[in-house]
C-alpha positions in Angstrom: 131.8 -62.0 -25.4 131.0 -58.8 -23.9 127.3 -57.7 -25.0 126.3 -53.4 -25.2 123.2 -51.8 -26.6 123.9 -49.6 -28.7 121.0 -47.2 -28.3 122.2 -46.9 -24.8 125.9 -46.0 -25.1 127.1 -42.4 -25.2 129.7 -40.8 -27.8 132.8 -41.6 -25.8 131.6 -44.8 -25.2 130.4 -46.0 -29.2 134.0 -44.5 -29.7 135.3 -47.2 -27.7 133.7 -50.0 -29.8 135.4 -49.0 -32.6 138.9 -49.6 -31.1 140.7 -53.0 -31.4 143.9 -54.4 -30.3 146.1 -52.8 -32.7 149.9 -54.2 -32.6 152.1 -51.3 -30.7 154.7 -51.4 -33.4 156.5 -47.9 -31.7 157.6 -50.2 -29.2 159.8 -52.9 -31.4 160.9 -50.1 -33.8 164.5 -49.0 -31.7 165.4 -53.0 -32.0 164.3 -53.1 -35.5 166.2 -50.4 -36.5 169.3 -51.9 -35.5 169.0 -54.8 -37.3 167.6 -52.6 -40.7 171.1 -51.0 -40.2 172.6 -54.5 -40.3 171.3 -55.8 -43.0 172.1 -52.4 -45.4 175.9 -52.4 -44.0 176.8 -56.3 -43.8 173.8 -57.7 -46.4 174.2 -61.7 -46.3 176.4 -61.4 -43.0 173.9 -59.8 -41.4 170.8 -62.1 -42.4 172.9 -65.5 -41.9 173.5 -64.0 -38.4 169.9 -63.1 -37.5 168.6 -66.3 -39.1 171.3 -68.3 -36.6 169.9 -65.9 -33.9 166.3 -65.6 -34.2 165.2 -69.2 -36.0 167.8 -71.4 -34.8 169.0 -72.2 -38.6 172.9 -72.0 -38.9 173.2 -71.7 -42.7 175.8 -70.8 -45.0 175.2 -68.1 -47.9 174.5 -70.3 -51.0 171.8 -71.7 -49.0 170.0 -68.1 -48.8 168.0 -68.9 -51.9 166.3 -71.8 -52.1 167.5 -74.3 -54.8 165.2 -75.8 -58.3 166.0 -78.7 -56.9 164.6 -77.9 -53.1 161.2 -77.3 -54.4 160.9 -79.6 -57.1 161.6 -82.3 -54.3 159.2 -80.5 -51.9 157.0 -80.1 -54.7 156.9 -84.6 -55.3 156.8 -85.2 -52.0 153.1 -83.4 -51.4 150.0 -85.1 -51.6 148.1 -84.9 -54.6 145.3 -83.9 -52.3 146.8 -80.8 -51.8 148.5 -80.0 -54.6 144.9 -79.7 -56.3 144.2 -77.6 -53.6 146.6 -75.0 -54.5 146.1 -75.3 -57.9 142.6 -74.7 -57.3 143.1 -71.6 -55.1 145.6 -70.3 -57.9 143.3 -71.1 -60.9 140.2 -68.7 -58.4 143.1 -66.3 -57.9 143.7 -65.8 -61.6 140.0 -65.5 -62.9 138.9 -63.0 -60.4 142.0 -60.7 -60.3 142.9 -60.8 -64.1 139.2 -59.1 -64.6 141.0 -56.1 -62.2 143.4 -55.4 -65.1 142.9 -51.4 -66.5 143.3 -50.8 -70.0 145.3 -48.2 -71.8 143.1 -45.4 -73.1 143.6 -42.2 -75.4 141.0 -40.1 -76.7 140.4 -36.6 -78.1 138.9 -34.7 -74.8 138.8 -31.0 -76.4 139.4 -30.1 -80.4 143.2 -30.8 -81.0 143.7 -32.5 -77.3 144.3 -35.9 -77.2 145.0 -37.1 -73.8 145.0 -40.9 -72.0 146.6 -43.1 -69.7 148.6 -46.0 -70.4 149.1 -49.2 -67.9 152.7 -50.4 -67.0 153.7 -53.1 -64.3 156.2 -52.3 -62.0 159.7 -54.3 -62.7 159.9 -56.1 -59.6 157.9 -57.2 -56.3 158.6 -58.9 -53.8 156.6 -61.4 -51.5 156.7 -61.7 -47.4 155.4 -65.0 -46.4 154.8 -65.6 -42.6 156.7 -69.1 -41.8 158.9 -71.0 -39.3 156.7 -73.9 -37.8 153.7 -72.0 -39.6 152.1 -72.7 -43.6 150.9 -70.3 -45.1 150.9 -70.9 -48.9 147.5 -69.2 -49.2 149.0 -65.7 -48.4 152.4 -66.8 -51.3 149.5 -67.3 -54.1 147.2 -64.4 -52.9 150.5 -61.6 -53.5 152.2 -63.5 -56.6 149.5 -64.4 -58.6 148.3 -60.6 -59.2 152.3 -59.1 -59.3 152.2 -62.0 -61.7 149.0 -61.1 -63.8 150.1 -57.5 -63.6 153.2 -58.2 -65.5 155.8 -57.8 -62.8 159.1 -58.8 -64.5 160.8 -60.5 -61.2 159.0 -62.0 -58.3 160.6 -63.2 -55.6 159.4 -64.6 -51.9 161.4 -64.2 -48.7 160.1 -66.7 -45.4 161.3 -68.3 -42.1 163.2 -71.2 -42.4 161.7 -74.2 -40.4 163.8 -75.3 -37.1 165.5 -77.9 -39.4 166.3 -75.3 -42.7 164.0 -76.2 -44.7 160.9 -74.4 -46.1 157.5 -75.4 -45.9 156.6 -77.8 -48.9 153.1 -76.5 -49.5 154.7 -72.5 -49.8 157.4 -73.8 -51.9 155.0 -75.5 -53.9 152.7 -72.8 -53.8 155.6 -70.6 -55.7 156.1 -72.8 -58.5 152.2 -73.0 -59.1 152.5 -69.1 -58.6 155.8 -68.9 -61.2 157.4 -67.2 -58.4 161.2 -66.6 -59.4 163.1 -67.1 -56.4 162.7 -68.0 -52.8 165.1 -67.3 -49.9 164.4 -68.8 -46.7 164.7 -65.4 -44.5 162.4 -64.2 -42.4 161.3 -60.9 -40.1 162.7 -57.8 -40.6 165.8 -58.8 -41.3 164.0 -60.0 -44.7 162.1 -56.9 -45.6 165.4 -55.0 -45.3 167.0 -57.1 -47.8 164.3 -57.2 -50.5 164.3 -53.1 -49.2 168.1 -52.6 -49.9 169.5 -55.4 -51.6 172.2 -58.2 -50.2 174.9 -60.1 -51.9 171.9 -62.9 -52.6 168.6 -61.1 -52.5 168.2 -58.3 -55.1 166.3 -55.1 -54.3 163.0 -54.7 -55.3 160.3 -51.8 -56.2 157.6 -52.9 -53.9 157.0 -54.7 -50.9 154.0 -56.9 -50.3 152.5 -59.1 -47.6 151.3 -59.7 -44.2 153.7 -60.3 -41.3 154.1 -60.2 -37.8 155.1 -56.7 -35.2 158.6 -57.3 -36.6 157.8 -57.0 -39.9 155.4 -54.4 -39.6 157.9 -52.2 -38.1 160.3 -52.8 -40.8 157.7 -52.2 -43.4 157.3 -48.8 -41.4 160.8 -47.8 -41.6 161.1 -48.7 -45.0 158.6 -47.0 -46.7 161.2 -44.3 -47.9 163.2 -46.6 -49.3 160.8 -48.7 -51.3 157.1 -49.0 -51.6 155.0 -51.3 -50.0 151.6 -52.1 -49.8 150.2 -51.5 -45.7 150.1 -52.3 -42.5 148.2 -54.9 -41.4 147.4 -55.7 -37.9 145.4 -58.9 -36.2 142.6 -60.7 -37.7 139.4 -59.0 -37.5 135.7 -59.9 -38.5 132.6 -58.0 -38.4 129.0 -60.0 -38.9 125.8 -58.0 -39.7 122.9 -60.6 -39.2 119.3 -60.7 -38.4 116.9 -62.6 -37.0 117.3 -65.2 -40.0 120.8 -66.1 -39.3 121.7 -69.9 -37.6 123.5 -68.8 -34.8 125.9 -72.2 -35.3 126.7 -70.5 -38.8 127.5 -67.2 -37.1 129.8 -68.8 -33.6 131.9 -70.8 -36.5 132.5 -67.6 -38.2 133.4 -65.8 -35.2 135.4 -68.6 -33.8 137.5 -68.9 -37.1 138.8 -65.2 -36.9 139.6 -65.8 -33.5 141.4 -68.8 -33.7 144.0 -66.8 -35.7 145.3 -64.5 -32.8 144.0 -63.6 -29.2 144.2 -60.1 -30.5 142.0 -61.2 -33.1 138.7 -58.9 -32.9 135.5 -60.6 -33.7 132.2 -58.4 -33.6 128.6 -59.1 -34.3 126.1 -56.2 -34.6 122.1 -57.6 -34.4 118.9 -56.0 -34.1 118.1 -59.7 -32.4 118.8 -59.9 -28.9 117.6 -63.7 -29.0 119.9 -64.0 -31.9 123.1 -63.0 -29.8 122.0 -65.2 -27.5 121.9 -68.5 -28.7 125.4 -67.3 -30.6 126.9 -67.0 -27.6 125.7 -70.8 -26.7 127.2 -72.1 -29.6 130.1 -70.7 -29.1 130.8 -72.5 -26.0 129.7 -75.7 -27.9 132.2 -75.4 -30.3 135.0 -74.1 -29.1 136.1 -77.4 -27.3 136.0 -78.8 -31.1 139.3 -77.0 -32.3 142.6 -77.4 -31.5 143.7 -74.1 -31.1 140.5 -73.3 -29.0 142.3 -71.6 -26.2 143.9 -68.9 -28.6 140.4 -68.3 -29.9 138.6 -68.4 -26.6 141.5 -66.1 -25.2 140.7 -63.7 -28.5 136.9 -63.7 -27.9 136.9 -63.4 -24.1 139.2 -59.8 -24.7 138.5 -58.6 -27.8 135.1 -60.3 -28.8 132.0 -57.9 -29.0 127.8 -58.6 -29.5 126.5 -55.1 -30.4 122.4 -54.9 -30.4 120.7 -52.1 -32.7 117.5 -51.1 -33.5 117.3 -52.4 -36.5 119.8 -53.2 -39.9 120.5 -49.8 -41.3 121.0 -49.1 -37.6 123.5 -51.9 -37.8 125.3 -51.6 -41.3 126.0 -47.3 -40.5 127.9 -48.9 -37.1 130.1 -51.5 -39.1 130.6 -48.4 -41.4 131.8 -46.8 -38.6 134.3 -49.8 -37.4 135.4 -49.8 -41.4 136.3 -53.9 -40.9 138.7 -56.3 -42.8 136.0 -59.1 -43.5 132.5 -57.7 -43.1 129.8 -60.8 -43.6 126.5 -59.7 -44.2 123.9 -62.8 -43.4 120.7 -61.1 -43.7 117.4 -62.1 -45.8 118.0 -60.4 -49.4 121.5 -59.3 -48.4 121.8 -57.7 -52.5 119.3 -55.3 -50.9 121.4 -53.9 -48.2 124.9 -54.3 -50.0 124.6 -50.6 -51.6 124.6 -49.5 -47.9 128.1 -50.9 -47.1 130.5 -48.3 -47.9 133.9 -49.4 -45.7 135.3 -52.9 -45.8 138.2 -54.8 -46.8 136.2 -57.4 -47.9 132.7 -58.3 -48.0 130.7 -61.9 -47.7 127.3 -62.3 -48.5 124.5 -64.4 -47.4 124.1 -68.2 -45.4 126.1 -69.8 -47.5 129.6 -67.8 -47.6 131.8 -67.6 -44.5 135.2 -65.8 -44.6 136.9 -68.9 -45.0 135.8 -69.0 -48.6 137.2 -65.9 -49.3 140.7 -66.7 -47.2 141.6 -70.4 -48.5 139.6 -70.7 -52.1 137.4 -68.4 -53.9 139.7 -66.4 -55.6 139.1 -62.8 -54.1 142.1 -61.4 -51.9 142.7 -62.1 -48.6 145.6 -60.2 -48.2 142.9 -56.9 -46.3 143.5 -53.4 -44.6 142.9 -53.8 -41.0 142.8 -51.1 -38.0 140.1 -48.8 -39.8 142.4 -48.6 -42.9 139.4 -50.2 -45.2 138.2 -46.8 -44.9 140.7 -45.5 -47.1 141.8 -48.5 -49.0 140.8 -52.3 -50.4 143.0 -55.1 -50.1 145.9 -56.0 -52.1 144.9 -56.4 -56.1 146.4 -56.0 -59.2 146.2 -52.7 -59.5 149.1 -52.5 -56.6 151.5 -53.7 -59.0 150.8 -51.3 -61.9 151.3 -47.8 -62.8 149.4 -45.4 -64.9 151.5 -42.7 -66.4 149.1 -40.0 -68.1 149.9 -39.3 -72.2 149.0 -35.8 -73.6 149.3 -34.6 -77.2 148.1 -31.6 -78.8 147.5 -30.1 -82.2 148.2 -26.7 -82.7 144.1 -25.8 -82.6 144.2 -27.4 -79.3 147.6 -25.0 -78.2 145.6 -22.0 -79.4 142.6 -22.7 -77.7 144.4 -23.8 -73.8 147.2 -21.2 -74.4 144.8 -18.1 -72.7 144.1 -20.3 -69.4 147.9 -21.0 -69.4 149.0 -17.6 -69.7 146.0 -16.5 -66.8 147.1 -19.1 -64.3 150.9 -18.9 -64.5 150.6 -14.8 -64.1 148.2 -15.9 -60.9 151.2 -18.3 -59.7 154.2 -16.5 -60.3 155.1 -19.1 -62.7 155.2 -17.0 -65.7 158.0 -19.2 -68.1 155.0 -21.8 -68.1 153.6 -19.2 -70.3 156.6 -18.9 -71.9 157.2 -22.0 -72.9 153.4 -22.2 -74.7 154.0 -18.7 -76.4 157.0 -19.6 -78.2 155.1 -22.1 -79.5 152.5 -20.3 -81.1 155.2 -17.9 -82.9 155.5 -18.6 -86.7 158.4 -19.7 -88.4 160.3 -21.3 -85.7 161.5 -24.8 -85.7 158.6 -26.6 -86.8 157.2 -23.6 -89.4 153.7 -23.9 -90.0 153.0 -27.2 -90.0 150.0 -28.4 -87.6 151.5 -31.4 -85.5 148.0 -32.4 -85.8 
């Protein structure tokens, strides 16, 4: 891992930090276009043809979803073991995100002006799953469980097929735990253009949601006229604030299981201890040889991995600021203390005890996190993405009265003079509602 003071470096160069290996998605979009095009002309042609081409599954079209049976099946042939896992992970999902829910509100602001907001669920969602050889039923419960919570009418996951058709059993399990609806084995673009449009077996949906690979993110790109979708989220990253407190074994696991995700994974700790980053960077040759996908992480933290020395902790909590990351872990004494400093994160871990890996595989918090600098301007996917707000107004005629002067002011101002129009005939006696005060 590459190792700067940060005292020492000049704008351009603290600029640079702050830049990771963002996925060029420009350079896919020509190819995903085409197939985008495919899928909206030729719908289940089109997806049996790309599945054939691009996962090696040769399928007819009743196999596009995937059958009761199919995941009751997968579902009996699990381990306990893991069943409980998932269950557990859902049950964590449900009691932190159901406390994210809004309530509808409507009071009296002014005399004779009622005004609120009510909260609605959006009639459909669906879920990208990353697949093929892969698992990740982690990522199915973290995007269902909230559409769910929400009150999404019609949930329904698209993933790769396996090399022999068939799904993963721990994602198809991880559906029924979820009360997914449906689940078509389709994957990559092709599948975000299906849930965007709408194929002879996959029915359109409002929203879009979940992580995926350049593919996918380019389709997600394109297709975010057509239907919403949540963002775009690029490779794993992790920043770690610590001091001089920290074990350094705690902090090289941490770094190492970011990395071990993606050699464009970026992995960052910022330090006022110099002794610290050291012995982090010893244990991090110690352990490495212990996993087995140890050369993608030592490939991610040989290019992308940072050590970044300040002055001191404020020093080092305005710099992650700065770099805005998806997980931020703050192992510091008293970390409560400093928490009121962080201002940009996707997600935040505090103290010895709570690596990243709590937050991605069980404690109930989301894991599906803005990346790139987006945490910035957003927090990862909750509830509150599958809900809308709609604003209610009411008013008496004392409350007419009393707004219709600023109305009649500002649409003169505007040029937008029938908005005073349609207040004055309001206030004219004797028209359709007489005299009575819809107070």
């Amino acid at each position: 891992m590459r190792m700067v003071e940060l005292g020492r470096c000049k704008p351009d160069e603290r600029r640079a930090l702050l830049t990771r290996s963002e996925i060029r998605v420009s350079s896919v979009v020509p190819s995903v276009m085409k197939i985008v095009e495919e899928v909206r002309r030729r719908g289940d042609a089109a997806l049996l043809e790309f599945t054939s081409k691009f996962d090696g599954v040769s399928m007819r079209r009743d196999q596009i979803r995937v059958s009761e049976r199919e995941i009751n099946e997968a579902v009996s042939a699990l381990p306990r073991r893991t069943l409980r896992a998932l269950g557990s992970l859902a049950r964590s999902i449900r009691e932190f995100h159901r406390r994210q829910l809004p309530r509808s509100w409507f009071v009296e602001i002014s005399e004779g002006v009622r005004a609120g907001q009510v909260v609605r669920p959006i009639e459909s969602a669906g879920v990208y799953v990353p697949g093929g050889e892969a698992s990740y039923p982690s990522t199915l419960l973290m995007a269902a469980v909230p559409a769910k919570i929400a009150g999404v009418s019609r949930v329904i996951v698209c993933t790769p097929p396996k090399r022999d058709g068939t799904v993963n059993p721990a994602v198809l399990a991880a559906a029924k735990i979820a009360g997914v609806d449906s689940v078509f084995r389709v994957g990559g673009a092709q599948a975000i253009a299906a849930m965007a449009y709408g194929t002879e077996s996959i029915p359109r949906v409002e929203k879009i949601v979940g992580p995926g690979n350049i593919y996918v993110t380019a389709a997600k790109r394109l297709l975010s006229s057509v239907v919403e979708m949540d963002f775009e989220a690029g490779p794993s990253e992790i920043l770690i604030v610590a001091d001089e407190s920290a074990n350094p074994k705690h902090i090289a696991a941490d770094l190492i299981s970011q990395a071990e995700h993606d050699v464009e994974a970026a992995c960052v700790l910022v330090t006022p201890s110099k002794e610290l980053a050291l012995a982090v960077k010893r244990e991090i040759e110690t352990l490495l040889p212990l996993i087995p996908r140890s050369k993608i992480a030592s490939a991610s933290l040989s290019k992308n991995g940072l050590i970044v020395l300040t002055e001191n902790l404020h020093e080092a909590i305005d710099f992650a600021n700065e770099y805005a990351p998806e997980h931020f872990q703050l192992v510091v004494r008293n970390p409560r203390k400093y928490l009121r400093l962080v201002k940009n994160a996707g997600a935040v871990f505090m103290g010895y005890l709570t690596p990243v890996a709590l937050g991605d595989l069980a404690a109930g918090p989301n894991h599906i996190l803005p990346t790139g600098g987006r945490a910035r301007v957003r927090s990862g996917l909750s509830v509150l993405d599958f809900l809308k707000m709609p604003t209610v107004l009411e008013v008496g005629r004392k409350g007419l009265l009393r707004l219709s002067s600023t109305v009649r002011e500002l649409s003169k101002i505007e040029g937008l003079e029938a908005h005073s129009l349609s207040v004055s005939v309001r206030l004219q006696r004797g028209r359709e509602y007489g005299d009575r005060d819809s107070e």
